[in-house]
Backbone atoms as SQL, in Angstrom:
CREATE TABLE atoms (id INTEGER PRIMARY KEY, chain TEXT, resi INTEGER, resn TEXT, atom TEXT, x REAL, y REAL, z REAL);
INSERT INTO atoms VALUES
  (1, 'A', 1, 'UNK', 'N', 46.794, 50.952, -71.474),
  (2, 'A', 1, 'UNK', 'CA', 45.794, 50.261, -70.687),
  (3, 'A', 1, 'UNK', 'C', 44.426, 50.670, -71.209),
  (4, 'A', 2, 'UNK', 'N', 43.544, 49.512, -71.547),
  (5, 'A', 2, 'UNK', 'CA', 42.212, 50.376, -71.751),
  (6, 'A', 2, 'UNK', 'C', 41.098, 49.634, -70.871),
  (7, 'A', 3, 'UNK', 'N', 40.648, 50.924, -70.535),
  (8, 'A', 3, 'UNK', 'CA', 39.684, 50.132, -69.602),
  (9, 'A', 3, 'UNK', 'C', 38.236, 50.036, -70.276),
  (10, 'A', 4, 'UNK', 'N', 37.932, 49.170, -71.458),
  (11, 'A', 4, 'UNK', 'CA', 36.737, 48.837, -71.838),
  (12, 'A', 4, 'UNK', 'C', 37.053, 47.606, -72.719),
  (13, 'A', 5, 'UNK', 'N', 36.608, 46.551, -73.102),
  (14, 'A', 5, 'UNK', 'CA', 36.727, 45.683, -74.353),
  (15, 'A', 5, 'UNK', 'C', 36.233, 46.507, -75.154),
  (16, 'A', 6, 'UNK', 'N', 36.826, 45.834, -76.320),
  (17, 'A', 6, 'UNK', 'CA', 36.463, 46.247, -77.784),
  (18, 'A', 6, 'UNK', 'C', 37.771, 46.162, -78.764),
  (19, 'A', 7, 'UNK', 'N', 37.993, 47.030, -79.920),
  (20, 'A', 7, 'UNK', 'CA', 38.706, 46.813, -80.837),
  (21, 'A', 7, 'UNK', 'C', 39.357, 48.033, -81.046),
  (22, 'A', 8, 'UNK', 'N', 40.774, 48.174, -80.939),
  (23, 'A', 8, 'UNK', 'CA', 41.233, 49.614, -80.856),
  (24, 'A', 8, 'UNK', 'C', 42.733, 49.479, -82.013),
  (25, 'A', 9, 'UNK', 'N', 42.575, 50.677, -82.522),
  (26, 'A', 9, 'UNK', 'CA', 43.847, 50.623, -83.569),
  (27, 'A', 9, 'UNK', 'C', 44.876, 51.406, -82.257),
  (28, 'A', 10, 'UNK', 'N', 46.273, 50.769, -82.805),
  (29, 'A', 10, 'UNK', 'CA', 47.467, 50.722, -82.363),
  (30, 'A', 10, 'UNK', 'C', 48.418, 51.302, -82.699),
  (31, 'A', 11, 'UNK', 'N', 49.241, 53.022, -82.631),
  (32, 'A', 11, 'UNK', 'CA', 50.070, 52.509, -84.050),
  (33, 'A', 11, 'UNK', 'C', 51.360, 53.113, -82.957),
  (34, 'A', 12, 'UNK', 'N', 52.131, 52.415, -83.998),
  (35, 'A', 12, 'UNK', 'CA', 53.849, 52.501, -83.471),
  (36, 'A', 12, 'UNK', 'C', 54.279, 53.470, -84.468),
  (37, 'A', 13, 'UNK', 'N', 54.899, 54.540, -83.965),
  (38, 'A', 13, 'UNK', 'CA', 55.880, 55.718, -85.071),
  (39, 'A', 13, 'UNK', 'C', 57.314, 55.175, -84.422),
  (40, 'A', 14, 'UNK', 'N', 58.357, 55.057, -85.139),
  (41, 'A', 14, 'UNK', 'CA', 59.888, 55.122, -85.239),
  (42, 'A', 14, 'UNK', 'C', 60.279, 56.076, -86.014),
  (43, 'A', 15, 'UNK', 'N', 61.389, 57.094, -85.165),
  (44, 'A', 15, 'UNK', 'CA', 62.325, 57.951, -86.013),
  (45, 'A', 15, 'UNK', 'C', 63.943, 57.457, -85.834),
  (46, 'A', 16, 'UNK', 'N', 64.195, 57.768, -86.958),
  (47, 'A', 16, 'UNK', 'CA', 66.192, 57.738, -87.027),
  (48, 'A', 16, 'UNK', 'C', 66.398, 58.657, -86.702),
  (49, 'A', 17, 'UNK', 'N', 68.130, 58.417, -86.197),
  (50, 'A', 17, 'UNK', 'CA', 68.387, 59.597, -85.982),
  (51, 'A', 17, 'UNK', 'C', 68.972, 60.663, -87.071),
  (52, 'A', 18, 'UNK', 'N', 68.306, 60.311, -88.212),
  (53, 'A', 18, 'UNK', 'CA', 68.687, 61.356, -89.441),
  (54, 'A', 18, 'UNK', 'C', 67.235, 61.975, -89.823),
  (55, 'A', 19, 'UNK', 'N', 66.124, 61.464, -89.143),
  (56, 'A', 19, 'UNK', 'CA', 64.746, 62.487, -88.700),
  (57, 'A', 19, 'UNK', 'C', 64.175, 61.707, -89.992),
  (58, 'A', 20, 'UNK', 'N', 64.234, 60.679, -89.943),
  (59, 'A', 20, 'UNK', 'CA', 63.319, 59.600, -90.907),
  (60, 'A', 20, 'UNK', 'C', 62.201, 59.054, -90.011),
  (61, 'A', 21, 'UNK', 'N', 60.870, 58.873, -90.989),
  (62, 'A', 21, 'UNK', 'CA', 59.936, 58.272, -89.598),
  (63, 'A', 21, 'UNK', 'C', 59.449, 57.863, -90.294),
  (64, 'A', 22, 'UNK', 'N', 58.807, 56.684, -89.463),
  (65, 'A', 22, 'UNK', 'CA', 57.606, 55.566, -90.216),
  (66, 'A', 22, 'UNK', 'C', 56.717, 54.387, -89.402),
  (67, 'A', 23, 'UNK', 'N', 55.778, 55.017, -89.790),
  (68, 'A', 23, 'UNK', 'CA', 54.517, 54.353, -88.549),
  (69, 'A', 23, 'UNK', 'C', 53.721, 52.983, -89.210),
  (70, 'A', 24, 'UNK', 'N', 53.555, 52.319, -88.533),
  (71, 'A', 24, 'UNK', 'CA', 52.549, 51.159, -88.521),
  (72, 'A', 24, 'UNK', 'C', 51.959, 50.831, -87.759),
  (73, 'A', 25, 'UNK', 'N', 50.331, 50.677, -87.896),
  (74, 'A', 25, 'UNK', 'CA', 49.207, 51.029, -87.287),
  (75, 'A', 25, 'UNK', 'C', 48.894, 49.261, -87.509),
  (76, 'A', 26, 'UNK', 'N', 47.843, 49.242, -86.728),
  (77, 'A', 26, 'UNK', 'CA', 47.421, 47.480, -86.556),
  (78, 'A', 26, 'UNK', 'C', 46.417, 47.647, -86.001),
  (79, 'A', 27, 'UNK', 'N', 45.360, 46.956, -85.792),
  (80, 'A', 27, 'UNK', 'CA', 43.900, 46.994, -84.761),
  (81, 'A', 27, 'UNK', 'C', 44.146, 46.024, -83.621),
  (82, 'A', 28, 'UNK', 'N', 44.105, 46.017, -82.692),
  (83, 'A', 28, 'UNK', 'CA', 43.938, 45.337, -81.827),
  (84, 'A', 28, 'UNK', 'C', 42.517, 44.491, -80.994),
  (85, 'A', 29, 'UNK', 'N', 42.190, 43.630, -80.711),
  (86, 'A', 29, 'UNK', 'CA', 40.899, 43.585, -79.608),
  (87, 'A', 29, 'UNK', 'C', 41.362, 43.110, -78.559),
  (88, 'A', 30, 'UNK', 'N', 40.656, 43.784, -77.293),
  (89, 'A', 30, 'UNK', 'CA', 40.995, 43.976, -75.870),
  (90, 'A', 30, 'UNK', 'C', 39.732, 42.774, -75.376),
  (91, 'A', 31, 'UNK', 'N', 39.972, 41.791, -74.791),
  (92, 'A', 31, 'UNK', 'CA', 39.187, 40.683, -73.984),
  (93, 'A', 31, 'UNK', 'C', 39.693, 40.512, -72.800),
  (94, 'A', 32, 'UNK', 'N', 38.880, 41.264, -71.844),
  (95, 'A', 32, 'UNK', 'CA', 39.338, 40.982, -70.803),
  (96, 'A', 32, 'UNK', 'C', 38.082, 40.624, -69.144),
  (97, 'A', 33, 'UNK', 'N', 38.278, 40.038, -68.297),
  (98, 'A', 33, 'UNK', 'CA', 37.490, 39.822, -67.694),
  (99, 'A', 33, 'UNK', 'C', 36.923, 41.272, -66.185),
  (100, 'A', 34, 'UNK', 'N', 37.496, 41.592, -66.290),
  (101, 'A', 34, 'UNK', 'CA', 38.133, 42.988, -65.239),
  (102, 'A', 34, 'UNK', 'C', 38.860, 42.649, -64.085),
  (103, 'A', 35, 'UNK', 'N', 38.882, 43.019, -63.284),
  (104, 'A', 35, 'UNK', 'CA', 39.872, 42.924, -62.001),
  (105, 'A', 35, 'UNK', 'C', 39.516, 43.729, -61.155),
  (106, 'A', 36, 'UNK', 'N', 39.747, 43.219, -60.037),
  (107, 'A', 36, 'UNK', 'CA', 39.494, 43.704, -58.432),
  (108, 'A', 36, 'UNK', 'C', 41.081, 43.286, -57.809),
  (109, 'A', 37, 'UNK', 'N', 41.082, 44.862, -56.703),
  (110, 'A', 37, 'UNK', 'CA', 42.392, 44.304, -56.007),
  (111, 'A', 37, 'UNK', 'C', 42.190, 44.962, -54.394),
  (112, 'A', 38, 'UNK', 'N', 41.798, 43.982, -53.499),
  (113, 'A', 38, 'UNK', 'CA', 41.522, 44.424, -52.034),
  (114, 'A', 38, 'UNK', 'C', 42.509, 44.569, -51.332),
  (115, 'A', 39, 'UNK', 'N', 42.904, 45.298, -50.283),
  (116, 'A', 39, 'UNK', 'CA', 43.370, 45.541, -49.502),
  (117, 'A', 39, 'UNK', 'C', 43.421, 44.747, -48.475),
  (118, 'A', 40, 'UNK', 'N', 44.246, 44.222, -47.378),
  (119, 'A', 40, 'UNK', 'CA', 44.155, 43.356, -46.148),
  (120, 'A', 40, 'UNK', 'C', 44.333, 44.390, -45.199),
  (121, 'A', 41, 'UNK', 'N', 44.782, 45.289, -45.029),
  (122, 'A', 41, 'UNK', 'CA', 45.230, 46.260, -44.331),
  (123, 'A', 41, 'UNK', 'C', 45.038, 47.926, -44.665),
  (124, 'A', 42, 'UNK', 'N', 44.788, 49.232, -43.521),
  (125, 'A', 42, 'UNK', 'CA', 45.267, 50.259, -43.792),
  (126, 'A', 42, 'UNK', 'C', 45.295, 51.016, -42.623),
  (127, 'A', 43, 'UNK', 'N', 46.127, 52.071, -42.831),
  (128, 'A', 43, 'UNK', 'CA', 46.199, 53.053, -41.683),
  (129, 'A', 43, 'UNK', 'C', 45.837, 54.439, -41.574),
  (130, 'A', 44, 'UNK', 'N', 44.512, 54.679, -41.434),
  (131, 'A', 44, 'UNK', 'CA', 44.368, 55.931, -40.957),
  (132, 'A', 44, 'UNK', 'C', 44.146, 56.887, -39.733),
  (133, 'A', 45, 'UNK', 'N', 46.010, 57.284, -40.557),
  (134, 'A', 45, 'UNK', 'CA', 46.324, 58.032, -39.783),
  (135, 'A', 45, 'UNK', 'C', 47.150, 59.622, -39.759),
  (136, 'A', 46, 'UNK', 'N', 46.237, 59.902, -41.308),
  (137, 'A', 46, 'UNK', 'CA', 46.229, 61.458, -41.739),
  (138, 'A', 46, 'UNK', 'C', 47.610, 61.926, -42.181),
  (139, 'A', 47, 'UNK', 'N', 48.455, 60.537, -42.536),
  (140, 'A', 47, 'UNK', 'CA', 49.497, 60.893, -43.278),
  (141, 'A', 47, 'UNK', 'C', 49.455, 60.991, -44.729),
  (142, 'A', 48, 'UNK', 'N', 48.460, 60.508, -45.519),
  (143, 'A', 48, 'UNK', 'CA', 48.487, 60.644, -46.409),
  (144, 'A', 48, 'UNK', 'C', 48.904, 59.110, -47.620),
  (145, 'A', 49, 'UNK', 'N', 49.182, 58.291, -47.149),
  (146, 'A', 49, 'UNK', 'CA', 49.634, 56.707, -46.928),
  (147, 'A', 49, 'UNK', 'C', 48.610, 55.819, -46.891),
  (148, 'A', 50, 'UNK', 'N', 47.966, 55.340, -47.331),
  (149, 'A', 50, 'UNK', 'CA', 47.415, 54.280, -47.117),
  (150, 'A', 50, 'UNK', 'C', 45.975, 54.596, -46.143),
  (151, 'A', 51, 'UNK', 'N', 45.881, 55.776, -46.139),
  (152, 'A', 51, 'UNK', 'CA', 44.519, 56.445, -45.192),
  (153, 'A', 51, 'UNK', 'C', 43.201, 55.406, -45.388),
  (154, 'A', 52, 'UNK', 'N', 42.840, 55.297, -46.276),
  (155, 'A', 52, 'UNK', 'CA', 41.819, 54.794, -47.120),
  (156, 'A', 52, 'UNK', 'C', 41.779, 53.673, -47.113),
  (157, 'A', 53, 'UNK', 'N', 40.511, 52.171, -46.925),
  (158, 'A', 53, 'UNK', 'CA', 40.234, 51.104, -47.399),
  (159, 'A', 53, 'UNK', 'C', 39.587, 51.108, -48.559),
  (160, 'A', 54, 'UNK', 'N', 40.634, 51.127, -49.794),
  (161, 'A', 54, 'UNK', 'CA', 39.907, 51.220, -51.285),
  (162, 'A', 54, 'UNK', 'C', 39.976, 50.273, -51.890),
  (163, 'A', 55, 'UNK', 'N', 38.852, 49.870, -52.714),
  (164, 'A', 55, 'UNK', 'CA', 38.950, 48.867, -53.509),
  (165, 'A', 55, 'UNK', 'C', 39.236, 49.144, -55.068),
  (166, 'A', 56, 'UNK', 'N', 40.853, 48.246, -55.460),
  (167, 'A', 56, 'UNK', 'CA', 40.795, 49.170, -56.839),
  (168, 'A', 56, 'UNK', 'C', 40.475, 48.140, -58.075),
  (169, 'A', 57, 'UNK', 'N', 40.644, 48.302, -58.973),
  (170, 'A', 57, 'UNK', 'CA', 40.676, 47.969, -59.894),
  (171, 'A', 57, 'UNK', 'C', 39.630, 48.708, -61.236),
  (172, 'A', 58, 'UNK', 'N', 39.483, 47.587, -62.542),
  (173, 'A', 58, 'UNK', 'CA', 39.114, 48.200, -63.704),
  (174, 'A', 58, 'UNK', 'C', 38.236, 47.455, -64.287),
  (175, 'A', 59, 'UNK', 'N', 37.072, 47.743, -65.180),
  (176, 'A', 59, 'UNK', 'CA', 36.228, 46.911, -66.175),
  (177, 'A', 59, 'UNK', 'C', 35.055, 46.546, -64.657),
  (178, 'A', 60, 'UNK', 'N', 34.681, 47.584, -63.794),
  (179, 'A', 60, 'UNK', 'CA', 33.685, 47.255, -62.997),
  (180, 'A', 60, 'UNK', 'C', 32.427, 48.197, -63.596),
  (181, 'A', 61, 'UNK', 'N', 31.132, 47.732, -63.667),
  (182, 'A', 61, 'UNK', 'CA', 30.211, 48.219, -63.793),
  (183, 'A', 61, 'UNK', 'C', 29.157, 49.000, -62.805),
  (184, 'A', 62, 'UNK', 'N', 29.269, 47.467, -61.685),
  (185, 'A', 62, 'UNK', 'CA', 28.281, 47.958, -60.585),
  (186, 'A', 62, 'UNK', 'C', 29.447, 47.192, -59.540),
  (187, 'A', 63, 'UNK', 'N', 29.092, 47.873, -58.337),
  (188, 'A', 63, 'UNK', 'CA', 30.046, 47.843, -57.216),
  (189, 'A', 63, 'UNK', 'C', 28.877, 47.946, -55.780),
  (190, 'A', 64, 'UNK', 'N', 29.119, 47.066, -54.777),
  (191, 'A', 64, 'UNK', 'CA', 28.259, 47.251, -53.788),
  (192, 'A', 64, 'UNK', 'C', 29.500, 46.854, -52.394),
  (193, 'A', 65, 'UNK', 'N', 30.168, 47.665, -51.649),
  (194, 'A', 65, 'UNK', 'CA', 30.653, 47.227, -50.847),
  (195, 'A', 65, 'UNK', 'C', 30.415, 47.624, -49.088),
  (196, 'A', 66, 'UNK', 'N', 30.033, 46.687, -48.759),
  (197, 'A', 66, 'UNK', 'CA', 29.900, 46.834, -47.179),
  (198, 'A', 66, 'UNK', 'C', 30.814, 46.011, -45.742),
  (199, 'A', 67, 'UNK', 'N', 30.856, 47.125, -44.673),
  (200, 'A', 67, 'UNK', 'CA', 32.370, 46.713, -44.221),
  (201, 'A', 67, 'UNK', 'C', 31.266, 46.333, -42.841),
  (202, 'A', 68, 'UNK', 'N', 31.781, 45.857, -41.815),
  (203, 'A', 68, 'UNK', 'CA', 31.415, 45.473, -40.408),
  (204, 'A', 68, 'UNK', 'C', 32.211, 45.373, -39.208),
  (205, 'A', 69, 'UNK', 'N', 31.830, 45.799, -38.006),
  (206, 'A', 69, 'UNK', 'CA', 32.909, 45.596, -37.204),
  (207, 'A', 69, 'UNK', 'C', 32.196, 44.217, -36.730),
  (208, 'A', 70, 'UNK', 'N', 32.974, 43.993, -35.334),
  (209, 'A', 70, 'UNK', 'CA', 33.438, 42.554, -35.129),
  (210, 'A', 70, 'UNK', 'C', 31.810, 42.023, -34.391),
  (211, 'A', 71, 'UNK', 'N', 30.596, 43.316, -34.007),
  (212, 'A', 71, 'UNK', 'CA', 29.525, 42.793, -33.641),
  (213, 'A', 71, 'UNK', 'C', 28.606, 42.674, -34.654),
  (214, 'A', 72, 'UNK', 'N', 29.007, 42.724, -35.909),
  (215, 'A', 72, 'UNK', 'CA', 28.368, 42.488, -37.142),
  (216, 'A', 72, 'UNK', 'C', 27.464, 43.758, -37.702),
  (217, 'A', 73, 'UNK', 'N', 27.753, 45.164, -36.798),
  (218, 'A', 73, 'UNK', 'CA', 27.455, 46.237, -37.052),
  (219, 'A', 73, 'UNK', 'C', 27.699, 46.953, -38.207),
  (220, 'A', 74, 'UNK', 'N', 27.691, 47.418, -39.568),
  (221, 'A', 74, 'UNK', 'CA', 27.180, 47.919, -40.713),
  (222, 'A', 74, 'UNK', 'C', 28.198, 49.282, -40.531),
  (223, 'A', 75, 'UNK', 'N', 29.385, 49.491, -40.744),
  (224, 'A', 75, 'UNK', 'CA', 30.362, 50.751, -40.177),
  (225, 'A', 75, 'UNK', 'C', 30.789, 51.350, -41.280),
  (226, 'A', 76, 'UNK', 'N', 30.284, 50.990, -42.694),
  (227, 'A', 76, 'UNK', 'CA', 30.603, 51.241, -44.079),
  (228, 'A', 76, 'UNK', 'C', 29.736, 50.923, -44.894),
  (229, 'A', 77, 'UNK', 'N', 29.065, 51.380, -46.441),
  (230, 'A', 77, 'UNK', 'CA', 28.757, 50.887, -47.394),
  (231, 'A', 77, 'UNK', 'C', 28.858, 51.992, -48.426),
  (232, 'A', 78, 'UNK', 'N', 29.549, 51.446, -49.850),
  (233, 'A', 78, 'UNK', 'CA', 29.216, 51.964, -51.147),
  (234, 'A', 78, 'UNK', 'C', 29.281, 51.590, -52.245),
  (235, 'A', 79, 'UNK', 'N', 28.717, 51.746, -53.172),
  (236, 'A', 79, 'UNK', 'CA', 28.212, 51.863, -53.758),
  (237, 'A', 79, 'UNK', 'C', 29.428, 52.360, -55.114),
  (238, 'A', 80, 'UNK', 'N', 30.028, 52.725, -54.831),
  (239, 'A', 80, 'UNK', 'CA', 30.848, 53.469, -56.004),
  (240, 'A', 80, 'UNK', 'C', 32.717, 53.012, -55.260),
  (241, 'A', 81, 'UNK', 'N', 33.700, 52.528, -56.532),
  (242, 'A', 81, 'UNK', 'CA', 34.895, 52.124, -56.371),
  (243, 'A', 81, 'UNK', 'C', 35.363, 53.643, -56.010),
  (244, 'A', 82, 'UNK', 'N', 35.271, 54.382, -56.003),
  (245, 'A', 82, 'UNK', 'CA', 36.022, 55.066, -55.514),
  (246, 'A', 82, 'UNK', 'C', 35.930, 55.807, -54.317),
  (247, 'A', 83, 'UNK', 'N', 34.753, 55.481, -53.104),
  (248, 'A', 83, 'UNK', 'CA', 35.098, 55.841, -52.411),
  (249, 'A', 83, 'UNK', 'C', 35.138, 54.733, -51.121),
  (250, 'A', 84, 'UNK', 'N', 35.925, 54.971, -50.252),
  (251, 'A', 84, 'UNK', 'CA', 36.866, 54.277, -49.514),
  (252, 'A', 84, 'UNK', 'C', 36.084, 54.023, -48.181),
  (253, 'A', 85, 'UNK', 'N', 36.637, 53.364, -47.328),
  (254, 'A', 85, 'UNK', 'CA', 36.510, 53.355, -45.846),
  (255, 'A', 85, 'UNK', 'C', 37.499, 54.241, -44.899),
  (256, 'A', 86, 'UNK', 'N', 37.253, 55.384, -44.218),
  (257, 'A', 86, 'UNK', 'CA', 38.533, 56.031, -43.237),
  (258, 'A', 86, 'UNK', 'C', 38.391, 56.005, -42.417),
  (259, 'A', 87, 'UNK', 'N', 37.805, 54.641, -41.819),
  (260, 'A', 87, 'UNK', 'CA', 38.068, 54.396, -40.768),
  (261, 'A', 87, 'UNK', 'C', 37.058, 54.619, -39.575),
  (262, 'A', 88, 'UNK', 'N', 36.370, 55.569, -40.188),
  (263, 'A', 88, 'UNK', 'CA', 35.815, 56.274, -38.997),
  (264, 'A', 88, 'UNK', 'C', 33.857, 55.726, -39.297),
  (265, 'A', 89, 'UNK', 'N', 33.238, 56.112, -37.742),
  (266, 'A', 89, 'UNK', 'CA', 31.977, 55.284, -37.638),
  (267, 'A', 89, 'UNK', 'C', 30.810, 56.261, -36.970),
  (268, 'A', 90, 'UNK', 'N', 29.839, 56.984, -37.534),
  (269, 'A', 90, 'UNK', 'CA', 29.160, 58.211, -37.125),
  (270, 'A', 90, 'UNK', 'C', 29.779, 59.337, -36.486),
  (271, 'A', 91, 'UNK', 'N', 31.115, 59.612, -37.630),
  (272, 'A', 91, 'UNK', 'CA', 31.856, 60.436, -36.904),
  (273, 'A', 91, 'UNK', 'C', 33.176, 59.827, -36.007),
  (274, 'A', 92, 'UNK', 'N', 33.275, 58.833, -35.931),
  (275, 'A', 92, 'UNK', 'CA', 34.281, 58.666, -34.132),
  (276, 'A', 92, 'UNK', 'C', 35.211, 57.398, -35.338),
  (277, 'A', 93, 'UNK', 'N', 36.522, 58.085, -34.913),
  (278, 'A', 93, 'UNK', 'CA', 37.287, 56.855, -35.379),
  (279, 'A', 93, 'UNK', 'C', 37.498, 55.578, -34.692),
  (280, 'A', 94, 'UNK', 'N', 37.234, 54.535, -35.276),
  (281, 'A', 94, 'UNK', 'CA', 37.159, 53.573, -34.741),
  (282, 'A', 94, 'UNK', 'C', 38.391, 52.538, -34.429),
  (283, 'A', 95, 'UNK', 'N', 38.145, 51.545, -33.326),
  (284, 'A', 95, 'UNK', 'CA', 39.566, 51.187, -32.988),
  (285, 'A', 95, 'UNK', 'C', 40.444, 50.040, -33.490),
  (286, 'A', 96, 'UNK', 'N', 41.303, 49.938, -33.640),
  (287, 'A', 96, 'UNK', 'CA', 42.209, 48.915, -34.435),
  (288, 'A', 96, 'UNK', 'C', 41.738, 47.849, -34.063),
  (289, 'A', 97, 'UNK', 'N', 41.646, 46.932, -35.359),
  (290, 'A', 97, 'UNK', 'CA', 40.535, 45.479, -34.989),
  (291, 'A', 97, 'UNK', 'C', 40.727, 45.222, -36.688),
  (292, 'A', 98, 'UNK', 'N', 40.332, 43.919, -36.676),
  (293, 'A', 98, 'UNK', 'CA', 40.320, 43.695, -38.122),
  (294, 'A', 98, 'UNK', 'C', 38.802, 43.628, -38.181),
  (295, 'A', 99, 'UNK', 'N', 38.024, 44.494, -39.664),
  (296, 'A', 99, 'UNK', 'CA', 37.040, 44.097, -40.137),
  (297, 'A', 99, 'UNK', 'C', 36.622, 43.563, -40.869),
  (298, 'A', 100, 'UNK', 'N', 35.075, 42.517, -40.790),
  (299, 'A', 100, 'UNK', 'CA', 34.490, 42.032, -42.140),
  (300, 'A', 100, 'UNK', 'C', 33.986, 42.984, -43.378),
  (301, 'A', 101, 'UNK', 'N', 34.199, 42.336, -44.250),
  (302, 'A', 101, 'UNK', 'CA', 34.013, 42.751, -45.683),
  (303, 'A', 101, 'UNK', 'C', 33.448, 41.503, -46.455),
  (304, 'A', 102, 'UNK', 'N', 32.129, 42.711, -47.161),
  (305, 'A', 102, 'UNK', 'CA', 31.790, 41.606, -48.445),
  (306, 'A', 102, 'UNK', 'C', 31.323, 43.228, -49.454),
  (307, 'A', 103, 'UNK', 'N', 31.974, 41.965, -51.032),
  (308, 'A', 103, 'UNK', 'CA', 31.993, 42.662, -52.163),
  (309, 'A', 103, 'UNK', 'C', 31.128, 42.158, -53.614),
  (310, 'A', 104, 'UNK', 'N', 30.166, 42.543, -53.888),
  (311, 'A', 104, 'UNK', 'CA', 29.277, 42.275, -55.058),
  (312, 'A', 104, 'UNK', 'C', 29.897, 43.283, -56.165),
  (313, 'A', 105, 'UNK', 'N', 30.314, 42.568, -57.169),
  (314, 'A', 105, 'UNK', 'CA', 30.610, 43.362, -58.489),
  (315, 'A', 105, 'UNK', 'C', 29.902, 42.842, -59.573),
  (316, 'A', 106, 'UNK', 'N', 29.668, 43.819, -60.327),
  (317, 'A', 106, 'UNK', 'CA', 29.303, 42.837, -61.828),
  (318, 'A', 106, 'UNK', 'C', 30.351, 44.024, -62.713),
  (319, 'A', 107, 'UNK', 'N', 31.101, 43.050, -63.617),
  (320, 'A', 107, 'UNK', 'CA', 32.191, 43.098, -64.616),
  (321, 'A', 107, 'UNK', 'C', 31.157, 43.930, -66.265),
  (322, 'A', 108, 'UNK', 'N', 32.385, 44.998, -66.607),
  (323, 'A', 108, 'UNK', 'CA', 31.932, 45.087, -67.846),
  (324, 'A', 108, 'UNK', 'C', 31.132, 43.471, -68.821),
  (325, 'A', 109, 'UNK', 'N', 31.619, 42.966, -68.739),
  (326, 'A', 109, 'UNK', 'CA', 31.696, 41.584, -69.504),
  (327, 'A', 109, 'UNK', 'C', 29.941, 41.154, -69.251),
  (328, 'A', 110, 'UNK', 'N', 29.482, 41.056, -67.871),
  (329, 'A', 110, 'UNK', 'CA', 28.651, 40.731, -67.516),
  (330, 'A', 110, 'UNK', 'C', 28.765, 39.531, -66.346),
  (331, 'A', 111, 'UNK', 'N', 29.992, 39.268, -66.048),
  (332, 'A', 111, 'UNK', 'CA', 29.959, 38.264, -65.114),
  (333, 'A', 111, 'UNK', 'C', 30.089, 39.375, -63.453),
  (334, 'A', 112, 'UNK', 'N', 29.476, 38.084, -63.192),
  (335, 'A', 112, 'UNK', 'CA', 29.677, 38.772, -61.861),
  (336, 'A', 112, 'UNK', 'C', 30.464, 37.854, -60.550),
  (337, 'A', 113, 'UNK', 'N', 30.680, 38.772, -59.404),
  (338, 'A', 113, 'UNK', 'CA', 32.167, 38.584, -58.575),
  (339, 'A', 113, 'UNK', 'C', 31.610, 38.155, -57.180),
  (340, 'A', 114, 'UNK', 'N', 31.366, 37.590, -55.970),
  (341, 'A', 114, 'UNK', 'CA', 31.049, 37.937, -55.003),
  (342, 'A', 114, 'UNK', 'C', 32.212, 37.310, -54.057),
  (343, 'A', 115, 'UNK', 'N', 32.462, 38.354, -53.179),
  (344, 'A', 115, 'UNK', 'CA', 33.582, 38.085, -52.174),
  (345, 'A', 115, 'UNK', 'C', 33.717, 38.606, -50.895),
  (346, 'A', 116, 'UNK', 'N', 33.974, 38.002, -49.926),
  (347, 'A', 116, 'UNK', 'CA', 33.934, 38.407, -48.384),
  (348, 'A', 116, 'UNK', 'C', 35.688, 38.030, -48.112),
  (349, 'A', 117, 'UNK', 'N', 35.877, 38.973, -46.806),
  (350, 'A', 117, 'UNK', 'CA', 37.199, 38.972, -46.327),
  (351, 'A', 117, 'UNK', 'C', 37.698, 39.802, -45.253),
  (352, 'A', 118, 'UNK', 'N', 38.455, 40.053, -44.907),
  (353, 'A', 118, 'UNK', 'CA', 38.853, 41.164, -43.439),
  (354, 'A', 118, 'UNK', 'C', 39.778, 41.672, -43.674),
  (355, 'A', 119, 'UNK', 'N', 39.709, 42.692, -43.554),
  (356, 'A', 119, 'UNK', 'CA', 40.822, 44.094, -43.837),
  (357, 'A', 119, 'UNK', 'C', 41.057, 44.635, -42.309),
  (358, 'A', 120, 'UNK', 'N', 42.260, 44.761, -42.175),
  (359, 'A', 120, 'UNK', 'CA', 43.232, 45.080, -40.441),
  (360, 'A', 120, 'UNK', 'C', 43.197, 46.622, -40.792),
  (361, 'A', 121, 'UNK', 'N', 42.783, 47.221, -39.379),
  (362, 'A', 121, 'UNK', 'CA', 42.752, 48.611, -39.100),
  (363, 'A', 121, 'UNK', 'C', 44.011, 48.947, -38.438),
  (364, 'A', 122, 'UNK', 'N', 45.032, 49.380, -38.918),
  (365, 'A', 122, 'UNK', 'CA', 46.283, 49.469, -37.894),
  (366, 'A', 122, 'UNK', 'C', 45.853, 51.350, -37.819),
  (367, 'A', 123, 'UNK', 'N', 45.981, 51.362, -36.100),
  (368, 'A', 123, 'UNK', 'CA', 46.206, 53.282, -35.994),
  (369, 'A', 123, 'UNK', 'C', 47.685, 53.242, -35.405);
């Protein structure tokens, strides 16, 4: 897997089983657009499972994500894919409800992503 475009050599080694070997190498180029993969659901509930509302994926540059509960109140935002939503809101975990979500990315590539949606809080 590589997570950048560009042009990368490849190489394949094969041995027999009489300890003969022989490699061939090739260049490859990687074109790809990146990827995002949201969540509809999670549960935190300190098992270790699915605790987290993370957004994953690869080939992201810039990342802006902000979550809302159902009075359009601001209960999440970041800035960086790796860190998550747990649920919780100045401290106090908050109660099972599905929330809004919207997501601004811009892609290695240079394109950019924008997407809204609701992710279910199951406790």
């Amino acid at each position: 897997v590589y997570s950048n475009p560009g042009t990368y050599t490849v190489c394949l080694t094969a041995r027999s089983p009489a300890g003969c070997e022989d490699q061939y190498c090739r260049e490859i180029d990687v074109e790809y657009d990146g990827f995002i993969d949201i969540p509809n659901a999670f549960t935190p509930n300190g098992d270790g499972v699915n605790d987290v509302f993370l957004v994953r994926g690869f080939g992201v540059d810039q990342f802006r994500l902000r979550i809302f509960n159902r009075w359009g109140e601001l209960v999440h935002e970041s800035n960086a894919m790796q860190t998550g939503w747990d649920g919780r809101f100045r401290g106090r975990d908050q109660p099972m409800d599905a929330y809004a979500w919207q997501l601004d990315v811009r892609f290695s590539n240079g394109r950019e992503d924008k997407r809204e949606g609701n992710v279910t809080l199951i406790r």
